[in-house]
C-alpha positions in Angstrom: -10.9 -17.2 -12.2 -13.4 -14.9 -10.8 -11.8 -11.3 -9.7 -13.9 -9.6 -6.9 -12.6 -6.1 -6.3 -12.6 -3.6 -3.6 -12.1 -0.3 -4.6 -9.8 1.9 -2.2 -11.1 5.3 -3.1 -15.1 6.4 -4.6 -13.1 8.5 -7.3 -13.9 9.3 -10.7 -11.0 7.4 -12.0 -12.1 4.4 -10.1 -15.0 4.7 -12.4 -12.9 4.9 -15.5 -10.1 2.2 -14.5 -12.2 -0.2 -13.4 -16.0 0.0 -12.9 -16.7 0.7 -16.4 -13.9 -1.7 -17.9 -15.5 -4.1 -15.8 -18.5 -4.6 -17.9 -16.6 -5.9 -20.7 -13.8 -7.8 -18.6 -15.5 -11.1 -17.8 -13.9 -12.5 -14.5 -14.0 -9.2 -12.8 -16.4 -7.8 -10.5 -16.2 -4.8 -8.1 -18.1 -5.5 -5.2 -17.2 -2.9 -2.3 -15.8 0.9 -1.9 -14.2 2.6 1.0 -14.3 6.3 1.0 -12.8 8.8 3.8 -16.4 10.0 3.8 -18.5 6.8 4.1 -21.7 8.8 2.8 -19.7 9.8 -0.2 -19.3 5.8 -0.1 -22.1 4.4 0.3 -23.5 6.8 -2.7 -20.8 5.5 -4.9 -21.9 2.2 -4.4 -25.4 2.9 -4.8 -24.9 4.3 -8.0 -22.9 1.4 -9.4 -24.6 -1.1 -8.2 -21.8 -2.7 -5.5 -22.9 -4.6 -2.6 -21.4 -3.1 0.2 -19.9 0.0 1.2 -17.1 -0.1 4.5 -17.1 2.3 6.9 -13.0 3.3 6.2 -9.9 1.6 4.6 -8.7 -0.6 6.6 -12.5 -2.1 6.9 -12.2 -2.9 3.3 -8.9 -4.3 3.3 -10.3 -7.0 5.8 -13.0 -7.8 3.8 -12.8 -11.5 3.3 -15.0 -11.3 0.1 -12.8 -9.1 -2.1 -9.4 -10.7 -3.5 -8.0 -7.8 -5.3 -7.9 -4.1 -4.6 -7.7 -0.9 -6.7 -6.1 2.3 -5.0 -6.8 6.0 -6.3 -6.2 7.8 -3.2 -3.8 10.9 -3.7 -0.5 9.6 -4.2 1.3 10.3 -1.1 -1.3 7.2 0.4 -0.7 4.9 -2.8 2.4 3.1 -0.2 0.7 3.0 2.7 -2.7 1.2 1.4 -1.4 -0.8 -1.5 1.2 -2.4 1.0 -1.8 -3.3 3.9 -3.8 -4.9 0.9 -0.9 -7.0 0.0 0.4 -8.3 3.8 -3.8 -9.2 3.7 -3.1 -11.5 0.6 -5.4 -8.9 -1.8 -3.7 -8.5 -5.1 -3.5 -5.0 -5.6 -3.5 -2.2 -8.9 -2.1 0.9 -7.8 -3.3 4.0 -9.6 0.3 5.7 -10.9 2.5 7.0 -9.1 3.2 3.2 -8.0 4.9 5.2 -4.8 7.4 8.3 -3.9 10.3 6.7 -2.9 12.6 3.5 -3.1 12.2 2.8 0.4 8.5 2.6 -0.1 9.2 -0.3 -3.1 11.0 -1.9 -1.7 8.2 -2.2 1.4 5.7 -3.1 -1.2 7.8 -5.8 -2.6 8.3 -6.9 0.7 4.6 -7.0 1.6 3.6 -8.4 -2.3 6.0 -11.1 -1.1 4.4 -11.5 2.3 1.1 -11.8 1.0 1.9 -14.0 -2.1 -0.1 -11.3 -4.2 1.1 -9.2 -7.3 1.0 -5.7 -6.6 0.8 -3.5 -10.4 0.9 0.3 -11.1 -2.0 1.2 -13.6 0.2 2.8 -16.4 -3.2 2.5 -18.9 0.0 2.7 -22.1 2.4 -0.5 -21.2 2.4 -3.1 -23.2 1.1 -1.2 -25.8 2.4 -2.6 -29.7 4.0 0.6 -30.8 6.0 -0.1 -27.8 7.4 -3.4 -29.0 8.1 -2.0 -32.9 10.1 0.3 -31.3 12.2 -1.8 -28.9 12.6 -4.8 -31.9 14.2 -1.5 -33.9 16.5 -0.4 -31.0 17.5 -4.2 -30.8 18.0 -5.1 -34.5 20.0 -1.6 -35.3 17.1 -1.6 -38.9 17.8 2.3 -38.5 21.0 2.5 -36.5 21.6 3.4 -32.7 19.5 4.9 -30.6 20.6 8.3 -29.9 17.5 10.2 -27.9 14.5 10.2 -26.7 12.1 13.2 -26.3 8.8 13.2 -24.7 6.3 16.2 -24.1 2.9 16.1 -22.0 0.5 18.6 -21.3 -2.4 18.0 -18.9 -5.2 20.1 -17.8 -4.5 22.3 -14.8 -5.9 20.1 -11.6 -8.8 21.8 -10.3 -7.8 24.5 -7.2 -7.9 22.3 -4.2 -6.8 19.3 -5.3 -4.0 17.2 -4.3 -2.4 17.5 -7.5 -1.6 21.1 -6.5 -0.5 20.3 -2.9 3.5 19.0 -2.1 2.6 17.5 0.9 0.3 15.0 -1.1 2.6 14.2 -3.8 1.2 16.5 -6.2 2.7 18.6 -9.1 3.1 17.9 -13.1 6.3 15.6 -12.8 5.0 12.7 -10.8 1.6 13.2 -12.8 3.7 12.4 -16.1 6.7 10.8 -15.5 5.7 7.6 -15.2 4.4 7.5 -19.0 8.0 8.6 -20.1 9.8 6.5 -17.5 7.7 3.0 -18.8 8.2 4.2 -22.4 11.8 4.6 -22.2 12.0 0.9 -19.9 10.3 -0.7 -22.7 11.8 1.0 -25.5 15.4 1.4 -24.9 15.8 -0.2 -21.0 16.7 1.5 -17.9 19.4 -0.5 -16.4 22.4 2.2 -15.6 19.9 4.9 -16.2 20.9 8.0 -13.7 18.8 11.2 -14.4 18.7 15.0 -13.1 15.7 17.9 -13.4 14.4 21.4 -13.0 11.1 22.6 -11.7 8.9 24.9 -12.5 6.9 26.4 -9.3 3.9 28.4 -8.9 4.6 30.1 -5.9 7.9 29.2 -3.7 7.2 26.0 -2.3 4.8 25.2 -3.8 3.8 22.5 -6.5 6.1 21.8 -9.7 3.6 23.3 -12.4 6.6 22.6 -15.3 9.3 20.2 -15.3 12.2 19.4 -17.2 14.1 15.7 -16.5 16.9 14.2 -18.1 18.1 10.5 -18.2 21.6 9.3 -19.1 21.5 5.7 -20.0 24.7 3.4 -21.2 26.0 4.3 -24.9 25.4 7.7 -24.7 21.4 7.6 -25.2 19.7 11.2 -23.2 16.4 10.7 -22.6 14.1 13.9 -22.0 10.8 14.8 -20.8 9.3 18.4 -21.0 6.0 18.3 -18.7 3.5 21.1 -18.0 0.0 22.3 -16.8 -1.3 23.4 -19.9 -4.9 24.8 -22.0 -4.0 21.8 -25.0 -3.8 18.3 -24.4 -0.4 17.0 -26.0 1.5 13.4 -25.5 4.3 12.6 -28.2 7.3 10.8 -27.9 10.0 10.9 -30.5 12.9 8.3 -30.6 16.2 9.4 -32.7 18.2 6.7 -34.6 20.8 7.4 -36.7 19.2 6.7 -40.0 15.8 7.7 -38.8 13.6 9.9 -36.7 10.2 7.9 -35.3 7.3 9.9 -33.8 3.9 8.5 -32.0 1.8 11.2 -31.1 -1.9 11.3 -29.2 -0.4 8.4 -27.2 -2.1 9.3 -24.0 -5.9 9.5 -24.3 -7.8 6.5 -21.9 -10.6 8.8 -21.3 -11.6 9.2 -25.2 -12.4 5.8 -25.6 -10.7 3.0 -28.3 -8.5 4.8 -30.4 -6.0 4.1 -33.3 -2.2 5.2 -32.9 0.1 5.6 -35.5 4.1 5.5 -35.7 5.5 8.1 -37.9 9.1 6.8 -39.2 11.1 9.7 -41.3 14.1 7.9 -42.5 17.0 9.6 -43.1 16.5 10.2 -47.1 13.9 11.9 -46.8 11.3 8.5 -47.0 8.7 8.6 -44.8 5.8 6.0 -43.6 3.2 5.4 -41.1 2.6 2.3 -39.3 -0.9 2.1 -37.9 -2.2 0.5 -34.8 -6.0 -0.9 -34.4 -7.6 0.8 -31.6 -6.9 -0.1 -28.0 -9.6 0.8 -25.5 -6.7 1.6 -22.5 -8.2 0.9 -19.5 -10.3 -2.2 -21.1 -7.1 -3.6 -21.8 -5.3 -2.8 -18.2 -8.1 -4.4 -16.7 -7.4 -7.5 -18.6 -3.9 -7.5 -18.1 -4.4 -7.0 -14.7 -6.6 -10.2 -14.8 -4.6 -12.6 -16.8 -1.4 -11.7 -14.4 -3.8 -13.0 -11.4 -5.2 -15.7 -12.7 -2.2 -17.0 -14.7 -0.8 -18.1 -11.0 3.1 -16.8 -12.2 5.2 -15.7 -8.9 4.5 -12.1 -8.4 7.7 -10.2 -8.6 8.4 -8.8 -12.2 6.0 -6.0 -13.0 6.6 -4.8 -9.9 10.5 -4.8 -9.6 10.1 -3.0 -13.1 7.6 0.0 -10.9 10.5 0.3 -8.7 13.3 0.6 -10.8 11.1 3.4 -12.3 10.2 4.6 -8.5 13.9 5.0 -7.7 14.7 7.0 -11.1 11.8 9.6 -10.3 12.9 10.4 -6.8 16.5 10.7 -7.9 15.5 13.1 -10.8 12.3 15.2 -8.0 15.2 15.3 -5.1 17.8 16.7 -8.1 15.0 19.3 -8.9 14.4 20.2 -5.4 18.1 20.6 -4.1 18.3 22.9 -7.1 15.5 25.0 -5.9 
């Protein structure tokens, strides 16, 4: 099945996610960009060689020729664009944040289900293998229970002016990194009965979260935690406590470096230790792929995205915990 994509945004991580990828991805084509600047547009395509530019959005999402869109707007517009491209039957990938709120999943299941179309966050580390070694553990007890979860991120300070540093837009370090922690833990250990809480750190009052500290409870006891900043060094590690064994996989967050090998650090309780090593996975290669195979496989579209929202609905409890806090 050929894949002809619009891309809802002329952004640099359009480039990454899916004009690059596409090049090795056969069945996939982008083909048209909308900008809020059609110049900006219209260069975009120029430079990567798409056949037409539109003159807005909503131009785009008309466009009978593209059957899929990608959306890398700032997230506060992720709802409203992904949801017109699904009610005008375009299967959609949603740069992360999927949305803000519950109410907005549930519209977007509602339009994915209007449209007949799957609409998918782009979370470049699901479905990733260390993922599964670790759930098989959690399910087979090899080390014991699961008693935590710990996860720390640092990314880059935005550049000044960007929408990662306005509140209005959706900005701020939490909804930049929660999602990697939120999937992890849904893969891993399972969210179902998950309720969570946080604390923000601001740079000015009322401004954007430039810290954060969540917390989810999830049934039998298991805390899971995520320590998220603006920060001078890269770091994303997640550590998973058993009883009989403390498991590590660090550097699991780096798409724009290219293919890279991961390894899972298990320390068991004596004092053993090993290392189980991954091939390397090309992130956004693979996403695109994914992407693919969910669209062409013809499967009802309905699970990935029930899986976003359950995710959705766990990061606005824990930002609205953050914010009545102050």
């Amino acid at each position: 099945m050929r894949l002809e994509l619009g891309l809802i945004g002329a952004t640099g991580i359009a480039e990454r996610t899916v004009v690059a990828p596409s090049r090795a991805v056969p069945g996939v084509s982008p083909v048209a960009v909308a900008a809020s600047d059609p110049d900006r547009a219209a260069a975009f395509a120029e430079r990567h060689g798409l056949r037409r530019a539109h003159r807005d959005y909503a131009a785009l999402v008309e466009d009978p020729e593209v059957g899929a869109v990608y959306v890398s707007l700032h997230n506060s517009a992720h709802h409203r664009w992904a949801s017109a491209a699904a009610r005008a039957g375009k299967h959609v990938l949603v740069e992360k944040p999927l949305c803000l709120t519950a109410a907005e999943a549930a519209d977007l299941a509602a339009a994915a289900a209007e449209g007949g179309v799957h609409v998918v966050e782009a979370v470049p580390t699901a479905g990733h293998a260390w993922q599964r070694e670790v759930r098989a553990a959690v399910l087979d007890h090899r080390w014991g229970p699961l008693r935590a979860v710990r996860t720390r991120i640092r990314f880059a300070p935005p550049a000044p002016g960007g929408f990662r540093l306005r509140p209005d837009l959706g900005g701020g370090v939490f909804r930049d990194s929660a999602c990697y922690w939120t999937q992890a833990v849904q893969a891993t250990a399972g969210l179902a009965g998950a309720h969570g809480g946080g604390k923000a750190v601001r740079d000015v009052p009322g401004g954007v979260d430039v810290g954060f500290a969540a917390h989810l409870d999830l049934p039998g006891g298991v805390r899971a935690e995520l320590d998220c900043a603006f920060g001078d060094r890269h770091v994303a590690e997640h550590e998973f406590r058993f009883d009989q064994a403390l498991v590590r996989v660090r550097g699991f967050l780096r798409p724009i470096a290219g293919a890279l090998p991961l390894n899972l650090t298990v320390r068991h309780a004596d004092g053993r230790s090993r290392v189980r090593s991954f091939p390397p996975v090309s992130y956004y290669d693979r996403q695109l792929r994914r992407f693919h195979a969910l669209v062409a496989d013809g499967v009802g579209p309905g699970g990935e995205l029930a899986a976003a929202a359950e995710r959705v609905r766990l990061m606005e409890q824990i930002h609205d915990d953050a914010e009545e806090a102050g």
